[in-house]
Backbone as a printed PyTorch tensor [residue, N CA C, xyz], in Angstrom:
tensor([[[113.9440,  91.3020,  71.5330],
         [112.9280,  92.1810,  71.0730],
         [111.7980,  92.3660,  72.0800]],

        [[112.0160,  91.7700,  73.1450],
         [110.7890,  91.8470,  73.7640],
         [111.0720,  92.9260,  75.1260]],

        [[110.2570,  93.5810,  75.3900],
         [110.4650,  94.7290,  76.3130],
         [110.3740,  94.1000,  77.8640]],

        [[111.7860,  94.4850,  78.9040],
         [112.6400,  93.8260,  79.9860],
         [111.3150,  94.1860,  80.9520]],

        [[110.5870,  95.0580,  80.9310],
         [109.7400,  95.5080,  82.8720],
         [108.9720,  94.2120,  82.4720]],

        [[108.0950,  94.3990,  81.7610],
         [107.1080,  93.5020,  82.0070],
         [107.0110,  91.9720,  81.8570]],

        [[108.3930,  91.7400,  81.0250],
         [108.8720,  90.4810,  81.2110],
         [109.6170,  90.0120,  82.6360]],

        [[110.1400,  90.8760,  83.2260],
         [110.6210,  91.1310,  84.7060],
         [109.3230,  90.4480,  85.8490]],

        [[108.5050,  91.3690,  85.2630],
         [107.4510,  91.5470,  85.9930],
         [106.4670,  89.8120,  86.0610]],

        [[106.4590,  89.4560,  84.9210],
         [105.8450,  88.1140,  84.7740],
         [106.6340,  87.2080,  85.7140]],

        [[107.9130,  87.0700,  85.3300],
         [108.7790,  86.1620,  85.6280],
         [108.6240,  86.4800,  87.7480]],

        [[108.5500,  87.5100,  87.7820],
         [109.0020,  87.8570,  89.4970],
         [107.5130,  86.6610,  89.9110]],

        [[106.3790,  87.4070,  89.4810],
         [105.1160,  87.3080,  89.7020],
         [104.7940,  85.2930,  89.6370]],

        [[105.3360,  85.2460,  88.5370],
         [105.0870,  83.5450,  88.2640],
         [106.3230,  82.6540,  89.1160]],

        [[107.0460,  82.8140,  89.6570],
         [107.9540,  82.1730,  90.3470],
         [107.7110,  82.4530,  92.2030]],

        [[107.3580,  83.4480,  92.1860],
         [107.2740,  84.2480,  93.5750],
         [106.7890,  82.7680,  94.8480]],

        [[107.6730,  83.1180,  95.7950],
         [107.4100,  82.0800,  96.9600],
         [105.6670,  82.1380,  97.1110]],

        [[105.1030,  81.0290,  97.3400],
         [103.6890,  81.0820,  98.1550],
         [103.4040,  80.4020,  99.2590]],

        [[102.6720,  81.6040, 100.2280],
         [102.4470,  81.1160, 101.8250],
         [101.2340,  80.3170, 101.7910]],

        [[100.6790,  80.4690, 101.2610],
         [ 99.2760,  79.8260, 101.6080],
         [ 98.7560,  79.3530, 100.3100]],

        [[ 97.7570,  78.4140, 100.3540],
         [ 97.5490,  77.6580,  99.1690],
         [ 96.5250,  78.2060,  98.3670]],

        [[ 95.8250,  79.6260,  98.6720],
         [ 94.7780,  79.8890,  97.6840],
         [ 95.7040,  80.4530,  96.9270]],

        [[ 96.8930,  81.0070,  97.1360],
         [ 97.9070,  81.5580,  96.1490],
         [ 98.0980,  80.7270,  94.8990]],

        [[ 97.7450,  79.4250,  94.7330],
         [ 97.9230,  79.0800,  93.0260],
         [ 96.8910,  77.9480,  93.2450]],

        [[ 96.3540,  77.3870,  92.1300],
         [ 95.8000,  76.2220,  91.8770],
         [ 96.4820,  75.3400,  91.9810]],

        [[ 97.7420,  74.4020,  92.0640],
         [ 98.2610,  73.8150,  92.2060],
         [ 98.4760,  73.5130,  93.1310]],

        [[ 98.7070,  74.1740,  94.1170],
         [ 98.5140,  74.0500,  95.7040],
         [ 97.5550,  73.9360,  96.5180]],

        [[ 96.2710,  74.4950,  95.5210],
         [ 94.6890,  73.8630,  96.4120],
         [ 94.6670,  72.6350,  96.1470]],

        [[ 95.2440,  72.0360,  94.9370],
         [ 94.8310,  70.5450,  94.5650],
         [ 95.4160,  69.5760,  95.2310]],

        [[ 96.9230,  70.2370,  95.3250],
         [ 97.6460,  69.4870,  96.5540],
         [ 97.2890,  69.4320,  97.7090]],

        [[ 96.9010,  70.4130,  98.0150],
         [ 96.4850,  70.4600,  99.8850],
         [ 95.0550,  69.9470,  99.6300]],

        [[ 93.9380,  70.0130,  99.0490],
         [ 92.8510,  69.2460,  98.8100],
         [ 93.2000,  67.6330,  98.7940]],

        [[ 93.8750,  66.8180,  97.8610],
         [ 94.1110,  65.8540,  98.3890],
         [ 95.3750,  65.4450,  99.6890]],

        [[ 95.4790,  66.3170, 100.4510],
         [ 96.3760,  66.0470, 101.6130],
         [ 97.6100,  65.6640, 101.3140]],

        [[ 98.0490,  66.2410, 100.2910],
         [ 99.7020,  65.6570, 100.1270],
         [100.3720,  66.7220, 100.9690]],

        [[100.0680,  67.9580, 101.7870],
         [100.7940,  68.4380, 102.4080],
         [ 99.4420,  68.7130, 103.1670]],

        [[100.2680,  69.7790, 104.5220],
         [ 99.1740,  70.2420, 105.5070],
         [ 99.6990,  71.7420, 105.0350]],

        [[ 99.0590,  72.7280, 105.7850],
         [ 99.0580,  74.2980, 105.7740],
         [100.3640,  74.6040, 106.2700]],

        [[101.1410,  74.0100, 107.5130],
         [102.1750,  74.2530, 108.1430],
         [102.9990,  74.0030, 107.4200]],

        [[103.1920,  72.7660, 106.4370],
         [104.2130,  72.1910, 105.6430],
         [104.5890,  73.6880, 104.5370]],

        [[103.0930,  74.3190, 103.7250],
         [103.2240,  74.9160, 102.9880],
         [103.4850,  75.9590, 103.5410]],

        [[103.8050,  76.6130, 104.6540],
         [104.0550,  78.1360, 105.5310],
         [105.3120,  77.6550, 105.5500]],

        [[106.0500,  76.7140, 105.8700],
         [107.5960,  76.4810, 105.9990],
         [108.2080,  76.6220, 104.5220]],

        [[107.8220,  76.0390, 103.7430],
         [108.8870,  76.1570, 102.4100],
         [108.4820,  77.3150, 102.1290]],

        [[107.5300,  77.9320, 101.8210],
         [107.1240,  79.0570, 101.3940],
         [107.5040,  80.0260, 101.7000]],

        [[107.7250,  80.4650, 103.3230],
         [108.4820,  81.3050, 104.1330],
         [110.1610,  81.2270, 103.0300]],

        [[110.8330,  79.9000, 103.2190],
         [112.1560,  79.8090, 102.9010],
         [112.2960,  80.4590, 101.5300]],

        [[111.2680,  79.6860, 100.7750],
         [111.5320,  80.1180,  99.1870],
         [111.2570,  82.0650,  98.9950]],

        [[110.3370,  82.2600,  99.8120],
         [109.7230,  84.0610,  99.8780],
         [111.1820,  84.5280, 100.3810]],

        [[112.1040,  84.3290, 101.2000],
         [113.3930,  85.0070, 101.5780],
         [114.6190,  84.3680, 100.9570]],

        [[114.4740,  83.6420, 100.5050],
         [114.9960,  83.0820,  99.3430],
         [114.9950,  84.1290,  97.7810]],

        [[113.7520,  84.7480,  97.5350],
         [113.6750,  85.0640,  96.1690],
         [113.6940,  86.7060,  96.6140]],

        [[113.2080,  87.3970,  97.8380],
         [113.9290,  88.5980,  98.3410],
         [115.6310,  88.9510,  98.2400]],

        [[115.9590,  87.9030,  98.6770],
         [117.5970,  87.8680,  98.3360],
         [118.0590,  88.4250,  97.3180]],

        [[117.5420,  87.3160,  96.1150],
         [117.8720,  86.8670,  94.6110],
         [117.5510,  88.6710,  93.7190]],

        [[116.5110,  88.5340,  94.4030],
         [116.1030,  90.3080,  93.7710],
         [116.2200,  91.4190,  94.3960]],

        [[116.6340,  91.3190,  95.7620],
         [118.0360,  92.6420,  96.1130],
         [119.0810,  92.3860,  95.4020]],

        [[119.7320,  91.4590,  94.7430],
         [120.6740,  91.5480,  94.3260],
         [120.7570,  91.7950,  93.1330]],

        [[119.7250,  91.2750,  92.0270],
         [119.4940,  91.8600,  90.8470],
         [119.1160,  93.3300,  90.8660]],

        [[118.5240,  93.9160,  91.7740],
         [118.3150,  95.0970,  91.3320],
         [119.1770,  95.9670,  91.8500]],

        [[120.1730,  95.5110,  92.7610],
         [121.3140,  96.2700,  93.0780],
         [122.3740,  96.1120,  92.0390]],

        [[122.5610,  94.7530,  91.7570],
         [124.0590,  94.4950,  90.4800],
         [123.2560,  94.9310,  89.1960]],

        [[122.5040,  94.4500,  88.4520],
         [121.9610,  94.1460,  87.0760],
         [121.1810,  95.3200,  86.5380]],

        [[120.3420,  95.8590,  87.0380],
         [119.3230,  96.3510,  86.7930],
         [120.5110,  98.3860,  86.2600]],

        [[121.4080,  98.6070,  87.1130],
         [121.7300,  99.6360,  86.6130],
         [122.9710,  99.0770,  85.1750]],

        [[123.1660,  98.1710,  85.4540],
         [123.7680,  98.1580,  83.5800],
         [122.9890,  98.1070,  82.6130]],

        [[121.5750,  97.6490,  82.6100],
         [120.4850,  98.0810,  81.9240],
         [119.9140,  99.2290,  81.8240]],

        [[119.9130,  99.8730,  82.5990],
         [119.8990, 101.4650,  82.6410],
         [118.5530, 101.4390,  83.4820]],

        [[118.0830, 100.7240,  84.0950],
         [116.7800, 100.7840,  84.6380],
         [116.8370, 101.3940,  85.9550]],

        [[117.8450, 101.3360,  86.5280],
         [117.9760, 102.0320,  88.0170],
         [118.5930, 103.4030,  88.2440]]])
């Protein structure tokens, strides 16, 4: 019952790779107490950001037209 864009839209938005740490609170608190440095968080972040580019060329190439959205 619940309408697919904007649930799309949350889900892309709340998962989405982050380069830098003002991008969530969770990551200022981490990098505030030094459990990582800036470089640490530019490396996974990079991976996970082309990582989730992938994941959603492919959903919106396979999925998205059997939903009728494309």
């Amino acid at each position: 019952g619940l309408p697919i864009v904007p649930v799309g839209l949350v889900w892309t938005f709340g998962s989405a790779g982050k380069l830098f740490a003002y991008q969530g609170s969770v990551l200022m608190v981490g990098y505030a107490y030094g459990c990582f440095d800036a470089r640490d968080l530019l490396k996974v972040g990079a991976l996970l950001t082309l990582v989730e580019a992938a994941i959603l060329a492919a959903i919106v190439a396979l999925y998205w037209p059997l939903l009728g959205m494309a």
